[in-house]
C-alpha positions as CSV (number, residue, x, y, z in Angstrom):
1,X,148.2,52.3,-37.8
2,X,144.7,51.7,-39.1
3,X,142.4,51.3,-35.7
4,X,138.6,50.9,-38.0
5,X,138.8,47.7,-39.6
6,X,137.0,45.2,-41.0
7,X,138.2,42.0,-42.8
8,X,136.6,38.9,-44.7
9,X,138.1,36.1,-43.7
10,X,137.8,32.9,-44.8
11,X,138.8,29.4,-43.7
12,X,139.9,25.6,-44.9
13,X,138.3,22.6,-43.5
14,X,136.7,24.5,-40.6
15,X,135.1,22.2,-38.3
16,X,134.7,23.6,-34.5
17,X,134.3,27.5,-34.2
18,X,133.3,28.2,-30.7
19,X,130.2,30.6,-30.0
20,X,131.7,31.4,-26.6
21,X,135.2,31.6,-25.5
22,X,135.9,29.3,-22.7
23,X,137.3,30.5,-18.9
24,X,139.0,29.3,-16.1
25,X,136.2,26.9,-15.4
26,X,136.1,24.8,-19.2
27,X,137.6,21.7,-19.1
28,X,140.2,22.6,-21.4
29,X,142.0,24.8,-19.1
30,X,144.4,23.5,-15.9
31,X,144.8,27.0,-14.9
32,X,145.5,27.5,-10.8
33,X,142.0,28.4,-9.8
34,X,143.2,29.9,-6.8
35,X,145.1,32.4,-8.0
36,X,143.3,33.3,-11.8
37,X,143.7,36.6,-13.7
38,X,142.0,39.7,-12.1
39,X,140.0,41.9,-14.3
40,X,139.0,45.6,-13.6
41,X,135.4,46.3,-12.3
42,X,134.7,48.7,-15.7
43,X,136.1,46.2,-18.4
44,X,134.3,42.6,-19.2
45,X,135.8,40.0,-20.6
46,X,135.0,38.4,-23.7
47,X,137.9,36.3,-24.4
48,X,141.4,35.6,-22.7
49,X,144.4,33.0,-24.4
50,X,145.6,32.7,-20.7
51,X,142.9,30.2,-19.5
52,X,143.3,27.7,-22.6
53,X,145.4,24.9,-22.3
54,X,144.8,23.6,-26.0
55,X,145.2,27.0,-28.4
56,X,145.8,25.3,-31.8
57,X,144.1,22.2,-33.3
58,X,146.1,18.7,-34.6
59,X,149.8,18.8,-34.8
60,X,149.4,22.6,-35.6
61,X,149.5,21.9,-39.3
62,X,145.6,23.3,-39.4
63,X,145.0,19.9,-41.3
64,X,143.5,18.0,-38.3
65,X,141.4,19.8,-36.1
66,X,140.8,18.2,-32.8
67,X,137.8,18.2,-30.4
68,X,139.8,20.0,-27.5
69,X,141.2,22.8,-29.4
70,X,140.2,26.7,-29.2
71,X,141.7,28.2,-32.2
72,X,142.7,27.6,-35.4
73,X,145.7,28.2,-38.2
74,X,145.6,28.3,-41.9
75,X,148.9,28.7,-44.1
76,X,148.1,29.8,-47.3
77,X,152.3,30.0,-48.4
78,X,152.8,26.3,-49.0
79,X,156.0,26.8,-47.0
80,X,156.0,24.7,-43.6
81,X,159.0,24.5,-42.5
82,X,162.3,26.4,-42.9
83,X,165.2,23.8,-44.6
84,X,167.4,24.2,-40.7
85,X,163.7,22.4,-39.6
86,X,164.5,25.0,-36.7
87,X,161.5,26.1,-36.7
88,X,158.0,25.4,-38.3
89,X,156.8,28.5,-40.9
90,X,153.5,28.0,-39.4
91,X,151.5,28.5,-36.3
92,X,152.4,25.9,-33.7
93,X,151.4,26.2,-29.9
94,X,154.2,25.9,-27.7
95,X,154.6,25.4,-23.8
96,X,154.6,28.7,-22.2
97,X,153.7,27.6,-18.7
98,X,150.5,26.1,-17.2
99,X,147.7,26.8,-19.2
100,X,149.7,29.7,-20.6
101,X,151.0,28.4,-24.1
102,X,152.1,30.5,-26.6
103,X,152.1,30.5,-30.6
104,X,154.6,31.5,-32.3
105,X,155.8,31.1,-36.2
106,X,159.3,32.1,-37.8
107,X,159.8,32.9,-41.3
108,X,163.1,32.8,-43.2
109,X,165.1,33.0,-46.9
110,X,166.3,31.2,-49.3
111,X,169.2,31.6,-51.2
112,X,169.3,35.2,-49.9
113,X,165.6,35.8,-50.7
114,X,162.9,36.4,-47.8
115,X,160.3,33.5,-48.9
116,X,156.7,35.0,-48.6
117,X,154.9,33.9,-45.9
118,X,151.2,34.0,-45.0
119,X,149.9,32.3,-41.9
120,X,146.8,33.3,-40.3
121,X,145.6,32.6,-36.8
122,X,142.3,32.8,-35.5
123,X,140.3,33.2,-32.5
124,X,136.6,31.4,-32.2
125,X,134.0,32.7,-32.3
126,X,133.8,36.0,-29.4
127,X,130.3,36.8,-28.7
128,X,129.5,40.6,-27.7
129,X,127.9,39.5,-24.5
130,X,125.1,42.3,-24.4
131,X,121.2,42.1,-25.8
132,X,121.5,44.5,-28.4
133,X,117.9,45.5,-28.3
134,X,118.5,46.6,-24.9
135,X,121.6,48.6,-25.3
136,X,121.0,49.5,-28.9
137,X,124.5,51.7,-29.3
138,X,127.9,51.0,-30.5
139,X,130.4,49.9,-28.4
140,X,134.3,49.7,-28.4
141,X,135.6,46.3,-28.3
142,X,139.7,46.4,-27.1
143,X,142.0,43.9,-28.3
144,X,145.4,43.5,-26.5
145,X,147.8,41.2,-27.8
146,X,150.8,40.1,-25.8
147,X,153.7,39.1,-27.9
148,X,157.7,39.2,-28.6
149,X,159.2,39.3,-32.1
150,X,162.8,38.1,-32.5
151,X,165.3,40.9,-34.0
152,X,165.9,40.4,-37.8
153,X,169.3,41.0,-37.1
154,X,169.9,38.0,-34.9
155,X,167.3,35.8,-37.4
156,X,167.4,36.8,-40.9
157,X,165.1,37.0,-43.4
158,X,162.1,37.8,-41.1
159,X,160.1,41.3,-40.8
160,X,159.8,42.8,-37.2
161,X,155.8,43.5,-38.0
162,X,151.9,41.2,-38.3
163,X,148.5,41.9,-38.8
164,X,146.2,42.2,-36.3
165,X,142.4,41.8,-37.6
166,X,138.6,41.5,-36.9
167,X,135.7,40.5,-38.8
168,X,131.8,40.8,-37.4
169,X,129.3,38.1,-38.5
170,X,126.9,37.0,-36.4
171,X,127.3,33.7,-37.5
172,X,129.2,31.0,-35.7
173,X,130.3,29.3,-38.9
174,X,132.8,30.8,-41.0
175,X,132.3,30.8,-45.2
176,X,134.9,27.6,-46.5
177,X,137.2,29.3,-49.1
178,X,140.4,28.1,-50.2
179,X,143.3,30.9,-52.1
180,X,144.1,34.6,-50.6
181,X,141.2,36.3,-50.8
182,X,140.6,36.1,-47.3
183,X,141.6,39.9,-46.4
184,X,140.6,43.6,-47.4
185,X,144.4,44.8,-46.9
186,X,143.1,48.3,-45.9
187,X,141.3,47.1,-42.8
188,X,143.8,46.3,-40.6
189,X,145.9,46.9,-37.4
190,X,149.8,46.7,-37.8
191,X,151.9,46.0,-34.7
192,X,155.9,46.2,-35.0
193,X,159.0,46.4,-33.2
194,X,161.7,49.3,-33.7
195,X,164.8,47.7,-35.6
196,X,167.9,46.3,-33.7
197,X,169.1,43.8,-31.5
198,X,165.7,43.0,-29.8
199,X,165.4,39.7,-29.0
200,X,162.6,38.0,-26.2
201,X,161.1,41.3,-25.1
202,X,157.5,41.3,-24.5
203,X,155.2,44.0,-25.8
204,X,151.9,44.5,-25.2
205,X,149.5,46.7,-27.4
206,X,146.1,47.4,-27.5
207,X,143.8,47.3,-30.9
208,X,140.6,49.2,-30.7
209,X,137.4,48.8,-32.8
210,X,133.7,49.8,-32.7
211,X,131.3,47.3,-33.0
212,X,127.5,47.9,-34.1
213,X,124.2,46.7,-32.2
214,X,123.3,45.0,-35.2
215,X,126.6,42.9,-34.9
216,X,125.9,40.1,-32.3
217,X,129.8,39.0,-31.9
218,X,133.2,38.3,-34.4
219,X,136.3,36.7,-35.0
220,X,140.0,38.1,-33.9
221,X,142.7,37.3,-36.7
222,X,146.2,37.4,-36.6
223,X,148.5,37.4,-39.8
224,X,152.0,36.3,-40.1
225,X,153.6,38.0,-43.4
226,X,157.2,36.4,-42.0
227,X,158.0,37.9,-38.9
228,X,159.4,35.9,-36.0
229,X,156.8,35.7,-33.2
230,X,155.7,34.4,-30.0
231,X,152.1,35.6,-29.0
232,X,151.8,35.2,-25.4
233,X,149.0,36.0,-24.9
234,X,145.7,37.5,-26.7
235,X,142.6,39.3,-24.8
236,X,139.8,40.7,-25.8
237,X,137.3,43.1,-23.8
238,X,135.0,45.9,-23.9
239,X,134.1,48.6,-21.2
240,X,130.9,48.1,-19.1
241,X,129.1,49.7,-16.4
242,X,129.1,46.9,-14.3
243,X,126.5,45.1,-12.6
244,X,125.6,46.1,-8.8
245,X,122.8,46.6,-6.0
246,X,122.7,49.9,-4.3
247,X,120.4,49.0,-1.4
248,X,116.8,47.9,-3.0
249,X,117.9,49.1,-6.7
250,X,120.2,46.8,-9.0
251,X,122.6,48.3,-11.7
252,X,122.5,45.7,-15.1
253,X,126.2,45.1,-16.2
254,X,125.9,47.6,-19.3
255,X,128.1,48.1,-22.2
256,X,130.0,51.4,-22.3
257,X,129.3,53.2,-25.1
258,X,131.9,54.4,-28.2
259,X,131.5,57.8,-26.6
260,X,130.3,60.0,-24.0
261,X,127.2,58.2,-22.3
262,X,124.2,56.2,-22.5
263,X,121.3,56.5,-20.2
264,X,120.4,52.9,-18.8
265,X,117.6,51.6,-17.3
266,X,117.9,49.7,-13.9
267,X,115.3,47.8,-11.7
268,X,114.5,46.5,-8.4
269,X,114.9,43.5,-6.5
270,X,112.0,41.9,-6.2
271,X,109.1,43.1,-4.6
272,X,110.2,46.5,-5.2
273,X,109.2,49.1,-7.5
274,X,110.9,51.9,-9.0
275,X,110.0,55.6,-7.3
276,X,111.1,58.4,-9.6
277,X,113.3,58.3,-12.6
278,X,114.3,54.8,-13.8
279,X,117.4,56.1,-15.6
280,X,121.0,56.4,-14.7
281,X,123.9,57.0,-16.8
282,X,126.4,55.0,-18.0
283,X,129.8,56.2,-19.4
284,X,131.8,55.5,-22.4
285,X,134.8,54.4,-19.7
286,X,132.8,52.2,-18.1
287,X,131.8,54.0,-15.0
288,X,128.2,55.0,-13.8
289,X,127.0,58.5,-13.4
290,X,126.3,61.0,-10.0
291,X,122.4,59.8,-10.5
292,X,120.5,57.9,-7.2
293,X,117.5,56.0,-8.3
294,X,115.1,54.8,-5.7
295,X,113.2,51.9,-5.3
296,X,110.9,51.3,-2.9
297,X,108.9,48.0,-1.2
298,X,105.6,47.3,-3.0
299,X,102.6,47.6,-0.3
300,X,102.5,44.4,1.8
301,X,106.5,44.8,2.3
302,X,109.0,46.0,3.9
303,X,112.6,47.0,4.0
304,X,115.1,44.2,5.6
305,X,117.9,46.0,8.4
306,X,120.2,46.5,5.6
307,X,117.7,47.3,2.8
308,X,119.0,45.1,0.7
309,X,115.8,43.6,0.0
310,X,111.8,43.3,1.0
311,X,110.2,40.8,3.2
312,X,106.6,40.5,3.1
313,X,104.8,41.5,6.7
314,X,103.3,38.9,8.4
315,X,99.6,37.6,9.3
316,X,97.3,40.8,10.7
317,X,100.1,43.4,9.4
318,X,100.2,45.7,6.7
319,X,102.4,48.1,5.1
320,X,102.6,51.0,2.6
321,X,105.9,49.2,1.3
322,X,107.6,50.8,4.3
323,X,107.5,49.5,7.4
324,X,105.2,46.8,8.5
325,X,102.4,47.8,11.0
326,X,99.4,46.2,12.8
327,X,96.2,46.1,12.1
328,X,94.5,49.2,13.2
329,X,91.6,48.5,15.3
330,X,88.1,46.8,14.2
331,X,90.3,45.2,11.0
332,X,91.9,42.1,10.3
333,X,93.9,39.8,7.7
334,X,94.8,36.3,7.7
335,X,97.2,36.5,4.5
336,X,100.9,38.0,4.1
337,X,102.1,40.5,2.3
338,X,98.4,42.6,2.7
339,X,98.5,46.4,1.1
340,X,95.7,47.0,4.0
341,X,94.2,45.6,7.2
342,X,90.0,45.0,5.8
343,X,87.4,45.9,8.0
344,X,85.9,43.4,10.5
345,X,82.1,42.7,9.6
346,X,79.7,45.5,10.9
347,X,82.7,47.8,10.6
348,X,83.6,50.2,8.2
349,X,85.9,53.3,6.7
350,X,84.0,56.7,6.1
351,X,85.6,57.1,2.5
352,X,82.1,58.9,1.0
353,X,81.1,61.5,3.0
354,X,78.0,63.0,1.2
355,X,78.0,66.8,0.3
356,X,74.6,67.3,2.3
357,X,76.1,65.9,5.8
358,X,79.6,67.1,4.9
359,X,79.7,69.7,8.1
360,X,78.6,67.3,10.1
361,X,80.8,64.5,9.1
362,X,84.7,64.1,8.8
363,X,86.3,66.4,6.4
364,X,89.0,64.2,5.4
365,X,87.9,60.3,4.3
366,X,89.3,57.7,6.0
367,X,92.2,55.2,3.8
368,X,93.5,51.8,4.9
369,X,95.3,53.8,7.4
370,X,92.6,53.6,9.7
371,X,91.2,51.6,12.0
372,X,87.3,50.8,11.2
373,X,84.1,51.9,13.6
374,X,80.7,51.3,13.1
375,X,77.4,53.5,13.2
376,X,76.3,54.4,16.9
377,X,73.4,53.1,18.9
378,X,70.3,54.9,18.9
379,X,69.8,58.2,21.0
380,X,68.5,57.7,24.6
381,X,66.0,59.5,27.1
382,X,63.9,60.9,24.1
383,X,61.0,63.6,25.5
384,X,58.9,65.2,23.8
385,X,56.8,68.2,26.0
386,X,54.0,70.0,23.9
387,X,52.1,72.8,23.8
388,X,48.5,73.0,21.6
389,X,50.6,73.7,18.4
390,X,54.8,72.4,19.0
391,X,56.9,69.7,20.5
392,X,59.9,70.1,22.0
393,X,62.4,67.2,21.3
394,X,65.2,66.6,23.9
395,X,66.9,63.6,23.8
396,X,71.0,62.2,25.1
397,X,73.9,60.7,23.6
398,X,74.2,56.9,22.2
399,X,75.2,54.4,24.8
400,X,77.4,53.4,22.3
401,X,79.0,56.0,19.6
402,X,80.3,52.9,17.5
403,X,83.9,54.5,18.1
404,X,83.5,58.0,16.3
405,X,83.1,61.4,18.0
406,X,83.4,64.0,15.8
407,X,80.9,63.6,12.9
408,X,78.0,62.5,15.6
409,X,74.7,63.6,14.0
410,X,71.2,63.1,14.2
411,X,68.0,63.4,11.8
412,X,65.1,64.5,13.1
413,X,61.5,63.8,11.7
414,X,57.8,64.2,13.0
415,X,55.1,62.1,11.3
416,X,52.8,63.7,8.8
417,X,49.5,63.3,10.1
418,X,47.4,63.4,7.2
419,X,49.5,60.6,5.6
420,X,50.0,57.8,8.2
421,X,53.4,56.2,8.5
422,X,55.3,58.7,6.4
423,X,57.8,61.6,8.1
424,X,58.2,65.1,7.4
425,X,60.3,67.9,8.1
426,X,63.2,66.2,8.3
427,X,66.3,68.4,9.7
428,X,69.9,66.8,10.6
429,X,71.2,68.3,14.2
430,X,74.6,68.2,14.7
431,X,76.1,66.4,17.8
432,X,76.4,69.0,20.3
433,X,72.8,69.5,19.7
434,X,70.1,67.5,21.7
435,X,67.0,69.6,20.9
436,X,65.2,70.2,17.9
437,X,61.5,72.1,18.3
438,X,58.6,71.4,15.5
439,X,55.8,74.3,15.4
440,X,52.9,75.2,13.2
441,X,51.4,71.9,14.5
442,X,47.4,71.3,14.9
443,X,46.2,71.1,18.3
444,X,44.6,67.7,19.4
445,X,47.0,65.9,17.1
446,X,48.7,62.4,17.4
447,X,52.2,63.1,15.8
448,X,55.3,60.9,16.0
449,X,58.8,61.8,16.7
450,X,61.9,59.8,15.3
451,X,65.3,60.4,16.5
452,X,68.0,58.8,14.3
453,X,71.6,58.5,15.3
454,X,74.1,58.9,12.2
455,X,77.5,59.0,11.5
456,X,80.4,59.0,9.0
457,X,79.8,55.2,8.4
458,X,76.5,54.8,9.6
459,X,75.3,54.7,5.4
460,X,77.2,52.3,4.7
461,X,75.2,49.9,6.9
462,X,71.3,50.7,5.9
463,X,70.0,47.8,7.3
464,X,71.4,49.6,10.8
465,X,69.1,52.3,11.1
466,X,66.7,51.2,13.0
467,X,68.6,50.1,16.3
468,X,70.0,53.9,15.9
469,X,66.5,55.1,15.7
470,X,64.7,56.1,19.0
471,X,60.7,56.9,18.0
472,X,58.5,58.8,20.5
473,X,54.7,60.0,20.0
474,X,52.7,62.1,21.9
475,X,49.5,64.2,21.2
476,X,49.7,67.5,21.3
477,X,47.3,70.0,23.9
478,X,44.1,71.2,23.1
479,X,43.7,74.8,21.2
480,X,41.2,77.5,21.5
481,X,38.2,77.6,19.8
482,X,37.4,80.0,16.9
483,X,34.6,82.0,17.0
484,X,30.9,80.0,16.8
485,X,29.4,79.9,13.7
486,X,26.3,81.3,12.2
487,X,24.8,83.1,15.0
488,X,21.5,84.0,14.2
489,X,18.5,85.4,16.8
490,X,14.6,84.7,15.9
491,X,12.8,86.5,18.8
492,X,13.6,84.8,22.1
493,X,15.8,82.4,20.9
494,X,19.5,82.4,19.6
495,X,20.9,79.6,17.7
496,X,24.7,78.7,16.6
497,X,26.7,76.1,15.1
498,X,30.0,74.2,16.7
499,X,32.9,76.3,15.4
500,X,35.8,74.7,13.1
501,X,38.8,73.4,15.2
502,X,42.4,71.7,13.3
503,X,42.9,68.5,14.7
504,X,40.4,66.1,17.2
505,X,39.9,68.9,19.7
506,X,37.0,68.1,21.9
507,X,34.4,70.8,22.4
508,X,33.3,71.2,26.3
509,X,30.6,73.7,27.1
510,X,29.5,77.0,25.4
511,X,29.7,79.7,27.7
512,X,27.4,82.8,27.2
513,X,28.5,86.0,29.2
514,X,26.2,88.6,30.0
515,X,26.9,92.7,30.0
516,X,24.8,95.4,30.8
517,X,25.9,98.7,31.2
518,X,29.5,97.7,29.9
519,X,29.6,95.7,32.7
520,X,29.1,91.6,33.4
521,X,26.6,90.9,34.8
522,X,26.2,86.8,34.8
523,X,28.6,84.0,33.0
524,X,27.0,81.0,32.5
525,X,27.5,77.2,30.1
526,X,25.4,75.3,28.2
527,X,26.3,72.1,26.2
528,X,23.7,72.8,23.5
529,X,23.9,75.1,21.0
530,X,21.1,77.1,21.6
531,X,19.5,79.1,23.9
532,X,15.9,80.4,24.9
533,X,16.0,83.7,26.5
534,X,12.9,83.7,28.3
535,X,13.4,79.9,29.8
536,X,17.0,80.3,30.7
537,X,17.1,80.9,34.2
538,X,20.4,82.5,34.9
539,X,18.0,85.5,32.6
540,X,15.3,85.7,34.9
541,X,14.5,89.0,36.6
542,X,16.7,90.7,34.3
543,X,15.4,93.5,32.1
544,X,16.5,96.6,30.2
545,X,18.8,96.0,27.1
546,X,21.4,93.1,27.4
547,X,24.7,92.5,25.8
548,X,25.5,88.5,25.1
549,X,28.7,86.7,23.7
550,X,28.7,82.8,22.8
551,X,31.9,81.3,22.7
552,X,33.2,77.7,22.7
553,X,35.1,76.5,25.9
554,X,37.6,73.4,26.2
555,X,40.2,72.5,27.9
556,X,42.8,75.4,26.7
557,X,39.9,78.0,27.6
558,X,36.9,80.3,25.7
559,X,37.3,80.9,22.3
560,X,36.9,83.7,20.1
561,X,33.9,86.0,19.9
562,X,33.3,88.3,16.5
563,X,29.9,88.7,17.1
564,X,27.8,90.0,20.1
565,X,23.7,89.9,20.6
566,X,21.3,92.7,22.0
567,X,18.6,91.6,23.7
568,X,16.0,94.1,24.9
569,X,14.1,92.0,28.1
570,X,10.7,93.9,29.7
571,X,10.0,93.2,33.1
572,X,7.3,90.9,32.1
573,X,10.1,88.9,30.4
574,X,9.1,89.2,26.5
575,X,12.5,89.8,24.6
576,X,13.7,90.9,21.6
577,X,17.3,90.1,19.9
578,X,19.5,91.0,17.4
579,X,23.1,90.3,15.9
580,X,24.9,93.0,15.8
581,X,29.0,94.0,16.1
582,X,29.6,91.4,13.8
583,X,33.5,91.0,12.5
584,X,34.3,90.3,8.5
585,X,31.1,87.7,7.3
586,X,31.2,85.4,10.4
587,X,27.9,86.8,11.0
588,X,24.5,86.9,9.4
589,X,22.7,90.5,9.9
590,X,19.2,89.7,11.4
């Protein structure tokens, strides 16, 4: 038997040729519905004689095709009926049971001579039932006739054989022809019985052929060549991997390949998306392969109990496409189905942490998955104590840490005070810190202090930073006094000029002390910055040689001295100075 065939058929006054075959449902059919024919899960269906109540067109002559017929016959012997009129020599549906009718044909001889018959019977037109540019492989189609052929011994002149066929157009119009070309004789299936004394036995055999993608469905032919036949029944199927959900993932109904396997792609109900490999396998016998795809939930969704499908989460919910959560805290949404909960106004996520504050901040940034704070009040009970040239900052806590702990901070910054309004030096102070000391600063100085409070969000609200900024000032003491300047000494009298002092330092008194012998001998102030030995009365009745120091005295104390003066004092008070002991050029010689 030939199994890969192809044949060009051709038909008479063709009409009707159906693009699909009809089922139990088609009006055609007064099949039981509640009891129709089962089918196995791996084989689809394409076309079954059993649900058609009206097989062959007309009186079953092929010459008047009717509206309610299925398939059609064409005798191309000129020999209808046998001279007995037994039986017609030509197609003819007969009853076979509801919706169950058979065809059957009979041939015979004539004066000892088998008369040639040649009656063909065919199916409409069976589409393949698949999207080719889908599944773009061959696939088997399975033909399985049903049928009994009477014995030649009992009925004469007949042959215990026919022709099954196929032909593959895509078309659901057949060519009109008339004559015998109609069939390439090497493309065909042959189905017999073994000789002898068979009569009403019912066979059943199975024709197999492959058909292409490019091939989009095909006729079914059977030829009479003078056998004695009932066909019973005709059905025509293919293997397919067939169409199921597996939790949130759903298996297409696939054709089975020719041979070993195909790899198939499946999807997700809705609302669902594919995690991992899309593929699974599909096998030439119609089964699927060992492979578990996953799908999982889009974000806004969730599993149902039985995973079967994803609902969306409700008002002020979210989910990952897991499970359905609440808001975390500070966030909110009014619609369904939200991927995340967005942060309430004045609230935020710390998703840029900046390099510079990153040991000071959160390491890891914050994703939908949590709840939103805000940046902290500003620091409280800010002090600054000062000396002549520092200021000690203390300050405590926010009242309010805007519902972060960890990645508390605080800048730092004192006013520049040769550029009012603008800050320098500024430092960041981590938050178990709540002291920061500035030094190197001028004595008698007005300097401002600002304590910021900062956190992992607080950037993302500039316009913030000045309720978290506390701002203190404070002037800083009083320093010493450097050493006068330009001492100089013209007879009796010794005159010098203020010394320099950083900052708005007021200048008290001068103070003069007195030595003699390496020993003081009087201490005395004057506001002026001169001094006349022989009218200054803490000098009088003082002789012998004199040692004298000016410095400048203030608040914080005397100053520096660099230079000393000698004055040599008679007992009838005439004086004589000089500068002398002088350190570096602070000091003229005289």
């Amino acid at each position: 038997m030939k199994t890969s065939l192809v044949f060009a058929l051709f038909c008479v006054h063709l009409s009707l040729c159906w693009a699909q075959a009809p089922g139990d449902e088609d009006a055609r059919c007064t099949t039981d519905h509640s009891n129709p024919p089962q089918y196995p899960d791996n084989e689809t269906n394409l076309m079954d004689s059993y649900s058609y109540e009206n097989l062959l067109p007309g009186n079953g002559t092929g010459n008047s095709p009717i509206a309610t017929a299925v398939w059609n016959d064409f005798s191309f012997d000129g020999n209808d009926v046998t001279p007995e009129t037994l039986s017609p020599t030509y197609w003819q549906q007969g009853a076979g049971g509801i919706c169950r009718f058979q065809t059957r044909v009979c041939g015979w001889r004539q004066n000892g001579v088998v008369v040639s018959q040649n009656n063909w019977l065919f199916t409409q037109h069976i589409s393949s039932d698949f999207d080719s540019n889908i599944y773009n492989y061959d696939v088997t189609i399975h033909v399985e006739a049903t049928y009994s052929l009477q014995s030649c011994r009992v009925r004469q002149g007949c042959i215990q054989r026919f022709n099954l066929l196929h032909y593959m157009t895509n078309s659901q119009q057949l060519p009109s022809t008339s004559g015998n070309g109609y069939m390439n004789t090497q493309n065909y299936e042959n189905f017999a019985v073994p000789e002898g004394p068979v009569s009403s036995k019912t066979y059943t055999n199975t024709y197999n052929f492959t058909l292409p993608p490019s091939s989009t469905g095909f006729y079914i032919a059977v030829q009479d060549i003078g056998s004695c036949i009932a066909l019973s029944r005709l059905r025509v199927y293919r293997n397919n991997c067939k169409s199921r959900q597996v939790g949130l993932v759903r298996y297409p109904d696939a054709p089975a390949p020719v041979s070993g396997s195909a790899n198939i792609d499946i999807s997700c109900v809705e609302n669902a998306v594919v995690s991992g490999s899309s593929e699974v396998t599909c096998f030439s016998n119609g089964t699927w392969g060992p492979e578990t795809p996953v799908c999982q939930c889009k974000c806004g969704y969730e599993p149902n109990r039985g995973a079967t499908r994803c609902n969306a989460c409700p008002a002020n919910q979210w989910s990952d496409g897991t499970v359905c959560l609440q808001c975390p805290a500070s966030t909110k949404t009014t619609q369904e189905a939200a991927c995340s909960c967005p942060c309430k106004d004045g609230y935020f996520r710390n998703n840029e942490t900046s390099t510079e504050k990153r040991q000071y901040e959160s390491p890891v940034d914050e994703d939908f998955t949590y709840g939103c704070t805000k940046p902290p009040s500003a620091p409280s009970n800010v002090l600054l104590p000062a000396t002549n040239t520092s200021i000690t900052v203390r300050w405590s806590a926010p009242a309010d840490l805007g519902g972060r702990t960890a990645d508390l901070y605080y800048q730092v910054e004192i006013s520049d005070p040769d550029n009012l309004g603008s800050y320098i030096g500024t430092v960041c102070v981590p938050g178990s810190t709540e002291m920061r000391i500035f030094t190197g600063l001028r004595p008698c100085t007005d300097y401002c202090v600002r304590v910021t409070a900062e956190n992992g969000v607080s950037d993302q609200d500039p316009t913030s930073k000045d309720s978290r900024t506390a701002t203190q000032c404070i002037r800083t003491k009083e320093g010493w006094f450097g050493p006068v300047k330009d001492l100089q000494c013209f007879e009796q009298v010794v005159v010098w000029e203020r010394p320099e002092m950083p900052g708005d330092c007021e200048l008290d008194q001068y103070q003069v002390i007195v030595r003699k012998n390496d020993m003081e001998i009087k201490r005395f102030r004057r506001e002026q910055s001169f001094l006349v030995l022989e009218n200054t009365p803490e000098l009088r009745g003082v002789s012998g040689t004199l040692f004298m120091e000016v410095v400048a005295v203030n608040e914080a104390g005397p100053g520096e001295s660099i230079c000393k003066i000698r004055a040599d004092m008679n007992e009838n008070g005439e004086t004589q100075c000089t500068i002398f002991g002088c350190i570096g050029n602070e000091c003229p010689e005289h």
